[in-house]
N, C-alpha and C positions, 0 to 999 in steps of 0.2 A: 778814882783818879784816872783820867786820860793819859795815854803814853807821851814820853816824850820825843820830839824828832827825833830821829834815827838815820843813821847813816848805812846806805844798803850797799853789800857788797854789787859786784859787777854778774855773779852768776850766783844763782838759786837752783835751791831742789824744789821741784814743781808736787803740791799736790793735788787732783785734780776732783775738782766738785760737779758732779755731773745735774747738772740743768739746777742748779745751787749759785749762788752769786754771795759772795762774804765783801762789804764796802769797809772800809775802813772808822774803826770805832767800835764794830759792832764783835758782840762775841760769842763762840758758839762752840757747844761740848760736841767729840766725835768721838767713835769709835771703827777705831783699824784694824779689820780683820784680814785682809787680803795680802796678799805674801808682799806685794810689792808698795802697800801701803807701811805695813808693817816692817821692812827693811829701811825706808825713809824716814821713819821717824826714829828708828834704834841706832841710825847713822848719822843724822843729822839733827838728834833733841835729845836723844836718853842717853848717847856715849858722849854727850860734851858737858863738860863742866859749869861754862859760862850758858847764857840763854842762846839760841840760836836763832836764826831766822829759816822761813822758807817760805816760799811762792804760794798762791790758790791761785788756780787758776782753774776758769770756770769750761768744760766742757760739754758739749749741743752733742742730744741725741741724732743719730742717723737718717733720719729723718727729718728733720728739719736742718738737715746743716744747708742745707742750700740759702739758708737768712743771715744776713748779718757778716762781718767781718771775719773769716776763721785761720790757721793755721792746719792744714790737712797731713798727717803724716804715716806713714803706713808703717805698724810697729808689732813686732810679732814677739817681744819680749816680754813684757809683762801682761799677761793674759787678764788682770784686772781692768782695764783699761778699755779692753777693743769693741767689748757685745754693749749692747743697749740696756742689761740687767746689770750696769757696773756704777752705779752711783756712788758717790764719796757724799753720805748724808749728813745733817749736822740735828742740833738740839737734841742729841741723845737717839738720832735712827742709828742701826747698823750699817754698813755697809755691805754690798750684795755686788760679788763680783761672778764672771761668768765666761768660765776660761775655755767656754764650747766656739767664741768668736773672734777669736784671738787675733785673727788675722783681718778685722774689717778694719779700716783707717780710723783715728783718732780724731774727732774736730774741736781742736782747741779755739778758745778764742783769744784773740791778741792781745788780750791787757788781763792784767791780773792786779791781786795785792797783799804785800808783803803781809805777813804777818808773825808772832810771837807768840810759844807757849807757856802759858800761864800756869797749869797744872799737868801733870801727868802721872798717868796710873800703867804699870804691869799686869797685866793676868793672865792665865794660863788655863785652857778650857779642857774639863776633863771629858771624857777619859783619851778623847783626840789629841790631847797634849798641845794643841794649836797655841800660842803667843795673840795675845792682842794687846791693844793699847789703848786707851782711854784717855784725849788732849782736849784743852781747852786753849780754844788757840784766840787772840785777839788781831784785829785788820788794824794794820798800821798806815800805810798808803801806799796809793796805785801806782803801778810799775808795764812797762809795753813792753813786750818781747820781743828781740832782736833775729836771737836763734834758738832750738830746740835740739838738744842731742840726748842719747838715753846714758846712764849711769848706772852699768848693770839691770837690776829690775824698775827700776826707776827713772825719772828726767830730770835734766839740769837744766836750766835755761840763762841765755845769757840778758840781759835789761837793761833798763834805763828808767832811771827814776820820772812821772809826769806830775807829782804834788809842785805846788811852786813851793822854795824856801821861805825862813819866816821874814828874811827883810822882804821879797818878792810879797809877801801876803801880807805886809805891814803896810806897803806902799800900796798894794790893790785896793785894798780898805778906805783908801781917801777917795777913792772911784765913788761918784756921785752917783751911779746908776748901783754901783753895789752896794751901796747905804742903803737906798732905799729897797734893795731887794731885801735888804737885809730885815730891817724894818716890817716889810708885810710879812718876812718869814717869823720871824717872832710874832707879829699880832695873829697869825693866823694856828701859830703853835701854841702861844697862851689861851687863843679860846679854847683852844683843841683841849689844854690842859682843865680848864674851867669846867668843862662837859663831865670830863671825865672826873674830876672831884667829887661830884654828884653820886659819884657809882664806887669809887675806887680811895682807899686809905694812904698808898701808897705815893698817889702822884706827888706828891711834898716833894721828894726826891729829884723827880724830871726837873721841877719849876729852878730847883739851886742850877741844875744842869745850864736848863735854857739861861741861868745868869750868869755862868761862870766860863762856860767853853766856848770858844771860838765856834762864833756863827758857818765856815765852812767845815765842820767837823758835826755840829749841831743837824746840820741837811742830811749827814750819812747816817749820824745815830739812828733820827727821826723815821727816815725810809725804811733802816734794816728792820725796824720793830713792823714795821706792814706787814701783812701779805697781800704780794702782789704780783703780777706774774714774774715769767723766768725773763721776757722780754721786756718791762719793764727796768726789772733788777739791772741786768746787761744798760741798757740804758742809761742808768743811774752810775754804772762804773764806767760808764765811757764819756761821762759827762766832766773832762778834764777844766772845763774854762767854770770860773767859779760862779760867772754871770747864768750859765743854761745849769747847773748843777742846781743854784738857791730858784732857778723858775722851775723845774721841773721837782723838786722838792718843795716846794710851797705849793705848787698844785695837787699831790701826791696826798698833804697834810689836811688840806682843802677837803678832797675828796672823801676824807678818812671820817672827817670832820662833819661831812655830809652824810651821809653813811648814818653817825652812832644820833645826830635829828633824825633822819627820816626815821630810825626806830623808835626814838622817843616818840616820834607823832604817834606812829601806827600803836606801841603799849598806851598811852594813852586815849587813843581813840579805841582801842577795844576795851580797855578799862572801863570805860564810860559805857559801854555798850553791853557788860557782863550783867548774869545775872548769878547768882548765887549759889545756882544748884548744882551743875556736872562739867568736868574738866573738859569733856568732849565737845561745850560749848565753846571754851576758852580759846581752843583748838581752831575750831572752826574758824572765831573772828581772826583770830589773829593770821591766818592763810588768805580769808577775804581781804582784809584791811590790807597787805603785802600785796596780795593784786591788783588793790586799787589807786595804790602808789605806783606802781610797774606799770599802770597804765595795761594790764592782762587780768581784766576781770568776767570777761565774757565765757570760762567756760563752761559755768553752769548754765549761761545763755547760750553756747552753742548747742549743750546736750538737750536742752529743752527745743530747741528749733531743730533740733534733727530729728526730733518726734514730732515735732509738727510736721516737719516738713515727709514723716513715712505717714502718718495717720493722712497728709492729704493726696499720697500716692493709694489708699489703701482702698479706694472708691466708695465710699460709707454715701449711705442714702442722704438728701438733705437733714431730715430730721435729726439725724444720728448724727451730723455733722455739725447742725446746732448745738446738742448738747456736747458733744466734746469739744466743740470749743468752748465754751460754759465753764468744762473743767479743766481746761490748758491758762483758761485766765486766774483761776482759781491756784491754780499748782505755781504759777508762774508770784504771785504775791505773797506765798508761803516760804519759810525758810526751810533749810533741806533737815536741819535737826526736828524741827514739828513733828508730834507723831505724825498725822494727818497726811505727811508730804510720801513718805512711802507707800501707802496704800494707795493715796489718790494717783502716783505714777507708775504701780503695776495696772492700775484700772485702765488710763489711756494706753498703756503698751498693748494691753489683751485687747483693747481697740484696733490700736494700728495694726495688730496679730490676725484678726482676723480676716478670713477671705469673704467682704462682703459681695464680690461679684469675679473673684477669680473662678474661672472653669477650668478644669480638668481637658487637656486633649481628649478627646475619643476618639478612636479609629474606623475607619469605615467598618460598616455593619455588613458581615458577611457571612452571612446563615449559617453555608456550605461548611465553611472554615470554623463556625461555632459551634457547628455539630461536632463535626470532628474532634475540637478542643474537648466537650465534653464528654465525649465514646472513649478519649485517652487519657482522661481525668478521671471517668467514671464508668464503673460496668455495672447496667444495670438502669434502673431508676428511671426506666422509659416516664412515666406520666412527671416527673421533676423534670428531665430533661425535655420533654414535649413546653412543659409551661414557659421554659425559661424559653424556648424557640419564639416559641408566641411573643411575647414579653419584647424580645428584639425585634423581629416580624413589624411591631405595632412600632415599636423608634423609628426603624427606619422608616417609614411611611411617613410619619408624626415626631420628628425631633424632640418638640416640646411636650409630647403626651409626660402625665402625671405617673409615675411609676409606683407601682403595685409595694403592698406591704406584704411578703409572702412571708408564711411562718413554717416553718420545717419541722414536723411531729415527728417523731419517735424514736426507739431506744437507742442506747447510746452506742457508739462505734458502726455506724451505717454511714455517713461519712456528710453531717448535715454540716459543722463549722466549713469543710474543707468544699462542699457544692455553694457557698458565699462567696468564696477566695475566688472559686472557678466561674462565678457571674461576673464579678467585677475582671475577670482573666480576659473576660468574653466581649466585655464593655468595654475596655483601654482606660478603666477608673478605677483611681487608688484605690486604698481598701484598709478600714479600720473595723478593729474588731474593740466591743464593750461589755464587759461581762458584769451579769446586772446579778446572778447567783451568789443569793445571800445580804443582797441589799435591801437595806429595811428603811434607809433614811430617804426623805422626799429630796431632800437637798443636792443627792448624788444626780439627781437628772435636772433639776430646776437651780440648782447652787443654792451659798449658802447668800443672806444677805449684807452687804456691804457693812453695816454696823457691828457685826461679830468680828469677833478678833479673832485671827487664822481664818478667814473669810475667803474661798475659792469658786470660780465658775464651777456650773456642773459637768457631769462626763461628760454629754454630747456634745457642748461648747467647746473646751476642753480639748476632746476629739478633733474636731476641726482646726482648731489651733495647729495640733499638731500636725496634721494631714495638708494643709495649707490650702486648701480647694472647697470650694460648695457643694460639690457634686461626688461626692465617693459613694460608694460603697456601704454602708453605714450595718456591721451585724452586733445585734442584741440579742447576744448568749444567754441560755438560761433562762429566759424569761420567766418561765413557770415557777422557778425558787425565790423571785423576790417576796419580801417578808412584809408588815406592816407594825407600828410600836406606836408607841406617842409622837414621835418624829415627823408622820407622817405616811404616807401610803405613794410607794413609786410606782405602782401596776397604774392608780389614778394619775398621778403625774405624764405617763408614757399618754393617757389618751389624748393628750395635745399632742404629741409628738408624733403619734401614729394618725392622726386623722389631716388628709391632702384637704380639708377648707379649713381646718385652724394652724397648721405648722409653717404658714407663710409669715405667721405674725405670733414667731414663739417667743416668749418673756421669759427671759434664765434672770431668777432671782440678782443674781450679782451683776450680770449685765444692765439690768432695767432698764434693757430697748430689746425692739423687737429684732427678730434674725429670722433669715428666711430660712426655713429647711426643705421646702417643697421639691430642691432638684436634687435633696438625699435618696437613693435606693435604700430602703431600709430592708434588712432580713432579719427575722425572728428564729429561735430554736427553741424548742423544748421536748423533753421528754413524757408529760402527759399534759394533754389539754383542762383537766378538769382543775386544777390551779388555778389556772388562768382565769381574771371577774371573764363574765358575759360582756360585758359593754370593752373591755379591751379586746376582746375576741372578734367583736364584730366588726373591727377596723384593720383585721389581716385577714388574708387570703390561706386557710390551712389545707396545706398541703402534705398529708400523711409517708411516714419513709417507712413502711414494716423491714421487717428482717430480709435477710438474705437468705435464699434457699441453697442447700449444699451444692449444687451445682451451680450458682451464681459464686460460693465461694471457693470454690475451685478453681473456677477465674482468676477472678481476684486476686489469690492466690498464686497463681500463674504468671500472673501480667504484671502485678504491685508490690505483694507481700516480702516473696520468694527475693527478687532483684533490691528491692529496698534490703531486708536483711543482711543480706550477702556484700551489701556493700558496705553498709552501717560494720560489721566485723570484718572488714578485709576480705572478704574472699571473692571466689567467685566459681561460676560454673567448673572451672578447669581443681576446685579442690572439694568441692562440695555437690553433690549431685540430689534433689527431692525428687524421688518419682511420685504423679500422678494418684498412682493408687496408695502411697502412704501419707499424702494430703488426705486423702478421703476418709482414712482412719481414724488421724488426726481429728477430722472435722463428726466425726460421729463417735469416735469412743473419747475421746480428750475436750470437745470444748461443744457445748449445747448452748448455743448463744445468738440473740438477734444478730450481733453487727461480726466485724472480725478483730477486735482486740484481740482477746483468748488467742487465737488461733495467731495472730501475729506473735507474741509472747510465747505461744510454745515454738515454733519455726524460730526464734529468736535463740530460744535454750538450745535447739539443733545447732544451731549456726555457732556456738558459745561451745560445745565439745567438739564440732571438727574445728576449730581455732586452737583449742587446746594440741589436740593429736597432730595440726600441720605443724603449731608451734614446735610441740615436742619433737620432728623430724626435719628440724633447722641445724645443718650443718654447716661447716664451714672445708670448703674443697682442700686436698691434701697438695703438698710440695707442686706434686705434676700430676696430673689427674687428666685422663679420656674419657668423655662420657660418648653415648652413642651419640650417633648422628656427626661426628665432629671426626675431619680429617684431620692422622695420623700428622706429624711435623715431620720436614723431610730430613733425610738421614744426616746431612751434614749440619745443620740447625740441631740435631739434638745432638752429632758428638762436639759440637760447639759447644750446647750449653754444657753436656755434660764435661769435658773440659772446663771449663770455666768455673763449674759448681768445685770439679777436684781439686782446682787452683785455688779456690776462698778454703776450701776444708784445709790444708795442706801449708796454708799459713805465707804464699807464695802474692796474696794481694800487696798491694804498694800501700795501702795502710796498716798491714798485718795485723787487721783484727776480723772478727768475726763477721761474715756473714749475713744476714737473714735475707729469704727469699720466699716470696708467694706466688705461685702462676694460677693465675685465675682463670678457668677452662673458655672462652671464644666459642659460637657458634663459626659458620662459615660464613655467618654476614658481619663478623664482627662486634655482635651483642655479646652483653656477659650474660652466661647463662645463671639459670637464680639455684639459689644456694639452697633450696626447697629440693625435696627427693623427687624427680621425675616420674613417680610412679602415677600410679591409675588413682582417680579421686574418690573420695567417701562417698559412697554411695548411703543411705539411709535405707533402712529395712526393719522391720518389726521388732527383730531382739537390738537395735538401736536406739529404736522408739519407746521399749517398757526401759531399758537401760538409762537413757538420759529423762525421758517423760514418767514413769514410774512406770506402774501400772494400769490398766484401763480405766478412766472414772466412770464410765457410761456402759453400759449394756444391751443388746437389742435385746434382749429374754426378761428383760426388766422386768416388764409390765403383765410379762406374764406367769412369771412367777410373783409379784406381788398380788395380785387377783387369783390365785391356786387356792382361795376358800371364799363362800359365800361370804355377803357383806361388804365387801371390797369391790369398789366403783371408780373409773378415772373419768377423770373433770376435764376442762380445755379454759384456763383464766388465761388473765392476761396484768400486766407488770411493768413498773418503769423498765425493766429490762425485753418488752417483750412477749412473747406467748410463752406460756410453763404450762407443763401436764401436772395435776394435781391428783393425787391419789384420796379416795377417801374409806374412810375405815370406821365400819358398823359393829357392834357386838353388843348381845344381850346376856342379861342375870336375872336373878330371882331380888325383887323388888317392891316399889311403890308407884311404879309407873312413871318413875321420875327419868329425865332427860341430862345426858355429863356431856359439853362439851366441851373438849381442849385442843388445843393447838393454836392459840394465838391468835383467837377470832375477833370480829369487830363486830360490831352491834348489826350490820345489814345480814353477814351469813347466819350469827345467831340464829335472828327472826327466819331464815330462809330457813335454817334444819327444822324449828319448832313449825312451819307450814308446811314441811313435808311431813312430819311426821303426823301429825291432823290428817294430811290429806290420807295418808298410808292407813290409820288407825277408823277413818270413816268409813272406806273402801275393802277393809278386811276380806269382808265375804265376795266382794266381787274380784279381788286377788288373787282369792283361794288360798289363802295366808291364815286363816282364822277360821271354822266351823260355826256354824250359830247356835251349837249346843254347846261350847267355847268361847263366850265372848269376852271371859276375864282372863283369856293368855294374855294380850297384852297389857292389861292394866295392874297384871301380878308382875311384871318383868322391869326393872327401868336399864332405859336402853343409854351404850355411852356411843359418842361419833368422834371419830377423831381424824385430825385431818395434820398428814405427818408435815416435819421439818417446820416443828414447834418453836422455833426462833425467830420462825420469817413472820411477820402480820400478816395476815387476812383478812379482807372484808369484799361485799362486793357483791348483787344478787341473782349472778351467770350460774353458779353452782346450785342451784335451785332442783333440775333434772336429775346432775350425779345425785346427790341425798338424795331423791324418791328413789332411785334405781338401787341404790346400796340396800338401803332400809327393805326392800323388797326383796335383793336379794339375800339379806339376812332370815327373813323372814317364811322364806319361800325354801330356803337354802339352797338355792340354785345359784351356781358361777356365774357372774358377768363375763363375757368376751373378753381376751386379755388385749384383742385388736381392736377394739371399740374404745372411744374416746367421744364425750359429750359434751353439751352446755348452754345452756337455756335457763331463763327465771321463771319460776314456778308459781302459780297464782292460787291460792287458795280452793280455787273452785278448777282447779287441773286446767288452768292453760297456759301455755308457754308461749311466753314473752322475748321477743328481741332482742339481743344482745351484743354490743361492739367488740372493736377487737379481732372480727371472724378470722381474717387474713392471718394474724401475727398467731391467732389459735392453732388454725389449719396448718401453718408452720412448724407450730411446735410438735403438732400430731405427727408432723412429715420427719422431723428429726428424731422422733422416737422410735420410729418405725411402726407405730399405730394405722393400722390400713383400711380403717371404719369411724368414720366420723359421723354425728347426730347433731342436726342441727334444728331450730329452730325456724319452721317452713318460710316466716318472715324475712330470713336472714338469705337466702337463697340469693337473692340482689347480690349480695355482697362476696359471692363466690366467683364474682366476674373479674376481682381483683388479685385472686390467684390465681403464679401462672398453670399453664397449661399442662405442663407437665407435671407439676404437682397433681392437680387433680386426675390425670390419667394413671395413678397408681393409688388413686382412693376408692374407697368405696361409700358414696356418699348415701345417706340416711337423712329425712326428715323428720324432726316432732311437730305431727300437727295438732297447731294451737286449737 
């Protein structure tokens, strides 16, 4: 039942609904939590016996109060009130007051409306003990406020009723213009009703309403059930003349009415458009269909033309420009849930992604400047750094000259990844690095194709994607480890890529269009060439990196190792000191190795115990502390402070409590000096060196105490790591003339001991190893070979010379030279054969201390490639073949 008129006192207690609008009719549950909401209602609804009344009156955030009609008061009493976080909420919000703003102005607005509590509830919030109240207050009619005064925590205001009476509203009623206002408000509320019959059980209800209330109370009910905004609402209660009250409420109902069609259209039009299967469809239509009512359906059109619109920034050749737009019309008639539509819109991005004609700046080509870049990048590697001169030499002449495939041989830690970085350093071209070790699939270079599922470009494409340029850098790591399976074979894959008349017009499976690579630098690395097929070999340029000689890493060492370390753990020259001669120890008793890993790694273990010991002499400076170098404080500054320190001990401070005090010691420029002991730095020295490195792994007496008995011969192989001195080890027994060999061999040295020992067994008498009244010594004997550090594999047929020499001198029992070191392949009919490697050999000879090398007369060439100082401390020997 609807209230009945009411007779309003002259003055009301206000409560304030902050950006809330209560019209009369409508009714709304609150709860009062705020001191001064809560003192208004315990004053004026819960301590009265009869029903009371009180004001709403609606209150504009700070912000917006400059709109509309307001009352401005500046109120510092009720702290509920004044901040922007103070709303008086309705249908069961709480209320959130916020007594940090207590003092910003109040903006009321001038009209309000009376209203009645219908229910009310006490409770008491634990364990804060706080009072709330819980009211259900109904709008009775509009009221304009005259004055505003506060009432303790609270406001009273004084009023003036604006409803008209019921003779005034009995007489307006005859108003010809209000009939028929009247009239469309009903015909446009009963449809309103009818829609909603469709959907809702309850409207029965409304319809008695819409028959039985007073059409200007009917307007307010109608609105309040909206939502609508705050300036609407406001609008609605300030609509006192009953003619703008039933037009702005008949439009409002209209609107409401329009609204719950336009959704019926849109469920029915995506109804009809459903299919069966996944709600993520249902989803979709019904987001499309709502945009295409909104007249806002283009944003999958925009996203789609913003790919066009990069793919035709992207400079794609014609051809290539055919076909994607081919599949932009394609993409474009697809819906976005289609499998199809994902794929085919990563395939145009990796389009528009690529740089089909972006170049890289280069900088001018300046020799002088690139030498240099490379003598401080790299010490050493005269014939790498000679090529790479060349290589620019020929750009700058010839911009457009095809650039070289160089492949960078040998063992690892000689610094082949990081002379790639330092090309492209040299060039002013990006620089991507692609590591092919351990790849077995052809797909990783050529991609996979479009019809697999998880379907991606290959590396190289890939690569450039990311690098965003045509012209980098381009290094293929590892090359010698790719693998081959059913998959496919990528060494074959690389010979397009490597060869300047096919990689102008390369085809990446997933792409399927061509892409130029022609203005990629590419750089190769491996660690042994014999991986590698022939036909990809024949399309790089090999450029071999042997080992570093000890005095190359002494350098190194010097110039790289040392300063890199040092900085890598904090330190530096001033706590850590390497001298000279205990690199060199390092480099000959601790690490026998092609490149200088090892030897960074142990320099690293140094750097890691004087860190420890600086650490450990980390103090922190006392009270008052002089260190040297630092002037004394003058005399009346210290009996200052020391006054002052007597005054805090003494209990004489104005806060009379304690103290603390830290003086941190000043140089005389005013720096803090560091908290580290000034003393003299770690120097490193031998009992340093077995202390943190153990003890020695290497020996220079090695080789000659393992040769201290006949049979024992040293070899000179060579290794993905390099050149190794191989020892090998003869000894005979009483037998069947049989042959034992162990140590891990491979089918090539096999056969190479079984043709030495034919050849040794022919030659007996011209040896002098066997009598001819003797010729069943050695066919009574079977002889074993063994060749140590039986873990490592073996194969290979360099050692062909050492086995004749051992075997002779087992047989002979005469010592091999413990300075002699050998290596040549042995031919059945005694001639010695050629063999590679010589350099990274004669290196290892040199890090053994071995000071007689035998080589194979053929191989004498290739002594040009060791330097000079090496061989000025050998002693060189030929076997002529």
């Amino acid at each position: 039942m609807m209230a009945e008129p009411v007779e309003l006192p002259s003055r009301l207690a206000i409560l304030p609904f902050r950006n809330k609008v209560l019209l009369p009719g409508a009714i709304v549950r609150i709860r009062c939590t705020s001191p001064s909401s809560v003192k208004l209602v315990e004053q004026e609804l819960w301590q009265r016996e009869e029903r009371g009344l009180i004001g709403v009156l609606p209150v504009r955030d700070s912000e917006a109060a400059a709109v509309g009609t307001l009352l401005s008061q500046a109120v510092g009493g009720d702290p509920g009130y004044g901040g922007s976080k103070s709303p008086t909420t309705s249908s069961g919000e709480q209320q959130k007051q916020d007594s940090k703003n207590h003092q910003e102005p109040i903006h009321w607005h001038n009209r309000g409306v009376a209203a009645r509590a219908l229910h009310l509830s006490r409770g008491v919030e634990k364990p804060s003990g706080r009072v709330t109240y819980i009211v259900v207050l109904e709008g009775l009619c509009r009221f304009s406020v005259q004055d505003l005064s506060a009432r303790g925590t609270y406001h009273v205001a004084r009023i003036s009723r604006l409803d008209m009476t019921k003779a005034e509203m009995e007489q307006a009623e005859q108003d010809p213009d209000i009939i028929a206002l009247s009239r469309q408000f009903k015909a446009t509320a009963m449809e309103l009703i009818s829609v909603l019959e469709q959907k809702q059980k309850t409207v029965g209800r409304t319809k008695v309403l819409l028959e039985t209330v007073p059409v200007h109370r009917l307007a307010d009910i109608f609105v309040a059930s909206f939502e609508i905004s705050f300036e609407e609402q406001l609008s609605m209660l300030d609509s006192v003349d009953l003619k703008v009250r039933l037009s702005k409420a008949t439009e409002l109902v209209d609107r409401h009415l329009q609204s719950i069609l336009v959704a019926e259209k849109i469920t029915q039009k995506v109804e009809g458009q459903l299919s069966k299967s996944q709600k993520e469809y249902l989803l979709r239509q019904q987001m499309r269909a709502i945009k295409e009512e909104l007249g806002d359906n283009d944003d999958d059109e925009d996203d789609v033309a913003a790919l066009e619109r990069k793919m035709q920034s992207a400079g794609m050749p014609p051809n290539i420009w055919k076909h994607a737009q081919r599949e932009l019309r394609r993409l474009r008639k697809m819906q976005p849930q289609q499998p199809g539509y994902s794929s085919s819109r990563v395939y145009l991005e990796l389009l528009a992604d690529l740089p089909w004609q972006k170049v890289g700046e280069e900088r001018e080509l300046d020799l002088r400047a690139a030498k240099e870049s490379l003598d401080s990048d790299h010490y050493g590697l005269t014939k790498v750094k000679q090529r790479i001169i060349e290589y620019l030499a020929v750009r700058k002449l010839k911009p457009d000259a095809r650039g070289p495939v160089l492949c960078f041989v040998g063992p690892p830690g000689v610094g082949k990844t990081s002379l790639a970085s330092s090309i492209a350093s040299a060039l002013g071209r990006k620089f991507i690095r692609i590591s092919l070790g351990g790849v077995k699939d052809e797909a990783d270079i050529r991609g996979h194709r479009r019809t697999y599922i998880g379907s991606m470009p290959g590396r190289l494409i890939d690569g450039l994607k990311r690098v965003g340029v045509c012209n980098p850098v381009m290094l293929l790591d590892e090359i010698d480890k790719t693998g081959s399976d059913v998959r496919g074979d990528p060494a074959s894959a690389l010979l397009e890529v490597l060869d300047p008349e096919q990689n102008k017009s390369f085809n990446d499976h997933y792409l399927n269009v061509p892409f130029d690579l022609s203005k990629v630098i590419f750089v190769a690395t491996a660690n042994r060439v014999q991986p590698i097929p022939p036909p990809l070999l024949d399309r790089m340029e090999v450029i071999e990196l042997p080992g570093y000689t000890p005095e190359e890493k002494l350098k190194i060492s010097t110039k790289h190792l040392i300063p890199r370390v040092l900085d890598q753990h904090g330190l530096s020259t001033e706590f850590l000191k390497i001298p000279e001669g205990m690199v060199k120890l390092i480099i000959q008793r601790y690490t026998r190795e092609a490149g200088v890993r090892n030897l960074e790694r142990n320099l690293a273990s140094l750097a890691r115990a004087a860190a420890v010991r600086v650490a450990e002499q980390e103090r922190f400076s006392p009270a008052i502390q002089l260190s040297k170098g630092i002037q004394p404080m003058a005399a009346s500054t210290t009996a200052l402070l020391d006054t002052r320190l007597a005054g805090a001990g003494s209990g004489s401070s104005p806060s009379n409590g304690e103290v603390e005090m830290e003086v941190i010691p000043m140089d005389v420029s005013g720096q803090e000096i560091s908290n580290f002991d000034g003393g003299s730095p770690i120097v490193v020295d031998e009992t340093m060196l077995e202390k943190v490195l153990g003890p020695p792994r290497y020996d220079d007496n090695e080789a000659a105490e393992r040769v201290a008995t006949p049979g024992v011969s040293v070899g000179l192989v060579w290794t993905n790591f390099g050149g190794e001195v191989q020892f090998v080890e003869a000894t005979t027994m009483v037998g069947k003339g049989e042959l034992h060999l162990t140590g891990q061999l491979g089918d090539v040295i096999k056969e190479s001991a079984q043709i030495a020992l034919t050849w040794v067994r022919a030659r007996a008498s011209e040896l002098e190893i066997s009598s001819t009244s003797d010729k069943s010594l050695l066919e009574s004997r079977d002889i074993h070979i063994h060749f140590p550090a039986g873990a490592v594999p073996k194969d290979g047929p360099s050692a062909g010379v050492t086995l004749v020499t051992s075997l002779v001198s087992l047989f002979s029992k005469k010592k091999v030279r413990a300075d002699t070191a050998m290596t040549g392949e042995m031919t059945l009919r005694g001639l010695v054969l050629p063999v590679g490697g010589i350099k990274d050999k004669v290196l290892a000879a040199h890090r053994y201390g071995i000071k007689r090398v035998i080589l194979p007369e053929r191989n004498l060439k290739d002594l040009a490639e060791v330097p000079s100082n090496i061989l000025s401390g050998l002693e060189g020997a030929v076997w002529e073949s």
